[in-house]
C-alpha positions, 0 to 999 in steps of 0.5 A: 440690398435693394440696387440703385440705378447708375442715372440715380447715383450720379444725380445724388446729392448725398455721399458716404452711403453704402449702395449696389450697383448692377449693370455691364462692365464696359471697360475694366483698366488696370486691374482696378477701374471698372466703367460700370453702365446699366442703361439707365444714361449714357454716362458709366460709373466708376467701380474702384476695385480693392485688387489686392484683397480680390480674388484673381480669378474674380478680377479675370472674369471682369470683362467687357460685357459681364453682367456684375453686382456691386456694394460699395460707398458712393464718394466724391471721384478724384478723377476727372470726368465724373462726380462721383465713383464707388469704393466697392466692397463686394463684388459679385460677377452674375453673369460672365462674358468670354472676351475672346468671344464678345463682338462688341469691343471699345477698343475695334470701334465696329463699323455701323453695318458690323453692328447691324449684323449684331442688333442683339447686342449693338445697344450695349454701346454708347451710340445705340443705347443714346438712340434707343433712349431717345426714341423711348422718350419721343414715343412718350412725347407723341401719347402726351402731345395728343392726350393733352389736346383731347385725342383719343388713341386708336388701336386700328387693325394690323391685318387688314382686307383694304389697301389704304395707298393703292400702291399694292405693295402689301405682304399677304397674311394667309394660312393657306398651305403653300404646298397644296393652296386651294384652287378655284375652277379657273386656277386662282387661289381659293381665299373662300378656303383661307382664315379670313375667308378673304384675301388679306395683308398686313396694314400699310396705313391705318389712315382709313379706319382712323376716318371712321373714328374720328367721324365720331370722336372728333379727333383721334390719332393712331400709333403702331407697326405698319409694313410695305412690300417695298423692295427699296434697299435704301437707307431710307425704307424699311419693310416694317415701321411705326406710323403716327397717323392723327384724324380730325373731323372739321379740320381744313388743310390750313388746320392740318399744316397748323397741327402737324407743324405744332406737333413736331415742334413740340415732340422735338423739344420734348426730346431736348429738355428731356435727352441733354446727354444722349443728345450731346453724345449724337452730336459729338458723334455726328461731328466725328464722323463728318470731320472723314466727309469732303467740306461741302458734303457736311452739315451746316448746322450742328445737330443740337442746332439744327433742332433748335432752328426747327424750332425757332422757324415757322415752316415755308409753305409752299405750293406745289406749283411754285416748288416747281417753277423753282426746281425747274429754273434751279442751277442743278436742273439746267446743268443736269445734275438732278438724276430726275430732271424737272421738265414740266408740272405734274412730275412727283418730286424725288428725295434729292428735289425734296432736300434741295428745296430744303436745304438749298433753297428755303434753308427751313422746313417746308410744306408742300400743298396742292399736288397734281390729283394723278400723283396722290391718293384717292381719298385726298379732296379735289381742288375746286376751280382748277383747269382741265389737266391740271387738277390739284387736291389738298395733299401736303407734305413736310420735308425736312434737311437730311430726310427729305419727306417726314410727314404726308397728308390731306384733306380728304374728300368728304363728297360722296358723288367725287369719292365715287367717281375718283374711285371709279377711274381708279378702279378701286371696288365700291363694294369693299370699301363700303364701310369707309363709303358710309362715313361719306353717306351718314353724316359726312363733314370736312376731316384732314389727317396726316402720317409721320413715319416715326423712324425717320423722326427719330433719324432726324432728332439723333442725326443718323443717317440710315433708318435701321440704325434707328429701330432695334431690329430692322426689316428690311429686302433680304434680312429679317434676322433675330 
């Protein structure tokens, strides 16, 4: 008999039929009731058992974590909570769980760092199953945004000789040996004797590539791994994550902030028509854990609520020079209370500057346009007109309550004699970034793009607060178990 998913048998509308459920036992209580969950929903089943016509060494192997088989009649349930239950009639254990041995356990409520440690098996619970779940169906939420506008989707290449950012913080690809590597005369590896024959790393950025295709495409977006050498041990970085990364040739920034704003508006409604139970269970557990935390360390807002305000607002745009005429005559600044004080303009904001602009002062979402060029790459597009010293290009970011930056983009500088001349001062080699100089050479025109780091959009919408509760398995310093 063909099983039928738990999701499927609570949203039926038809009763006294005989079905199969399979899934994993999560709690079994007085011999009887069987919470039964297949991953399809966050809600159970009820699997009432006939114990007294089933085998006692039958009703010990149900455990929490056991793999079972049900057939049985669906019936209206008699108890609270839930529509509907199965009477089972045969019951078939498919795989046992020692439950001296199983970690996850309801009644230990383990702590968020205890799962970390079990990511194997932490998406057997509620929390990590609702997460998963939701990030499935915001990953679904980009591809439609981007299809439904025309975009093409980009494969760009993982292993890459180019360092988009210029940050240098790239793990290196090699096939080299590492107890006997190639040396050249003057006792620098010799990369001529490597794979590639070139030195190359793992991607911090399709970005660059991406450029090129949308100077032929049009519009084009780009989604995968991306990876950063980073030794950032904080609840915000991770060593491997995903990049959404959409190009546009003739757009401006104005168009750029128009694009990116519409987009997370749209992927973040996608999530709450389409994960209403996921998303209550985040908020009900969002709220417990906040009932520990002093007054004035708790969200305003619910999480269902402050989704929807991000809906309901227009983001602040705001220009980098105003952002620090405000953080410079801000209360936590003048009483030192910042641990980065803003003295003057050109400083690059830190996270604590970025949510009190947020959540303190505009109380939305803000973008941030027109940053100091020292501060930024080189491929965003020189300001015209802007006085010695104070030099601005056309960058923007999106900070949000909670997170701090989710979105980083520009437009990027299409003026080949400007291109060179930044790359020049920054001593970046013409030489291997040619290829991305022809884009500039054969047909240049006005193009923006911008990266959201998927991760930190899927923080935001389950109302997490640590990145590596947000993807199945974690990179990060010191820890790439599994």
């Amino acid at each position: 008999m063909k099983h039928t998913k738990v999701k499927d048998l609570l949203n039926s509308t038809t009763t006294l039929q005989e079905v199969n459920a399979k899934g994993w036992v999560r709690t079994f209580r007085n011999n009887q009731f069987i919470a039964l969950n297949d991953g399809s929903t966050i809600n159970n089943i009820q699997c009432v058992v006939d114990f007294e016509n089933t085998p006692d060494e039958t009703l010990k192997r149900i455990t929490t974590g056991a793999a079972i088989s049900v057939i049985g009649t669906l019936i209206e349930s008699k108890g609270a909570g839930q529509k509907y239950e199965i009477q089972v009639n045969k019951l078939e254990i498919l795989g046992d769980s020692d439950a001296e041995k199983f970690p996850i356990q309801p009644k230990n409520k383990p702590s968020l760092d205890f799962l970390r440690e079990n990511a194997h098996l932490r998406v057997r619970t509620n929390m990590f199953g609702a997460i998963m779940r939701v990030r499935s169906v915001l990953s679904f939420a980009v591809h439609n945004y981007f299809q439904q506008k025309g975009f093409v989707y980009v494969n760009t290449p993982i292993i890459t000789g180019s360092d988009a950012e210029g940050a240098g913080e790239m793990f290196k690809v090699t096939a080299l040996p590492f107890d006997n590597t190639p040396r050249t005369e003057d006792g620098k590896v010799n990369y001529k004797e490597d794979f590639f024959e070139k030195e190359t790393n793992l991607t911090v950025s399709g970005q660059l590539e991406g450029e090129t295709y949308a100077m032929a495409l049009g519009q084009i977006y780009t989604f995968g791994p991306t990876f950063r050498a980073e030794n950032s041990n904080t609840s915000r970085h991770l060593a491997e994550f995903w990049m959404i990364e959409p190009e546009v040739a003739f757009n401006d920034l104005d168009d750029n902030m128009d694009l990116a704003e519409d987009f997370i508006q749209y992927v973040i409604k996608y999530a709450l028509d389409n994960c209403q139970d996921d998303l209550k269970f985040l908020e009900g557990r969002l709220l417990d854990e906040e009932k520990s935390k002093p007054q004035a360390e708790r969200s305003e807002m619910a999480l269902l609520e402050k989704l929807n305000f991000v809906l309901e607002n227009n983001f602040k745009r705001v220009s980098y020079t105003e952002a620090i005429d405000i953080l410079r005559d801000s209360t936590p600044n003048k009483k030192k209370k910042f641990q980065y004080i803003i003295n003057e303009w050109g400083a690059d904001l830190q996270s604590e500057h970025e949510r009190y602009l947020v959540e303190k002062h505009f109380k939305c979402p803000v973008i941030l346009f027109d940053y100091p060029a020292n501060i930024k790459a080189f491929y965003m597009r020189l300001n015209d007109n802007t006085e010695p010293g104070r030099e601005t290009v056309r960058a923007m970011d999106i900070l949000f309550p909670g997170i701090g930056e989710i979105v980083g983009g520009s437009e990027r500088e299409e003026r080949y004699d400007v291109l060179i001349e930044k790359m020049k001062a920054l001593e970046i080699d013409e030489e291997e970034l040619s290829w991305y100089l022809d884009t500039r050479r054969f047909g240049s025109a006005t193009h923006a793009g911008f990266g959201l780091g998927f991760e930190r959009l899927v923080l935001f919408v389950t109302g997490m607060t640590n990145i590596r509760d947000v993807i199945p398995f974690p990179r990060t310093p010191g820890n790439a178990e599994f």
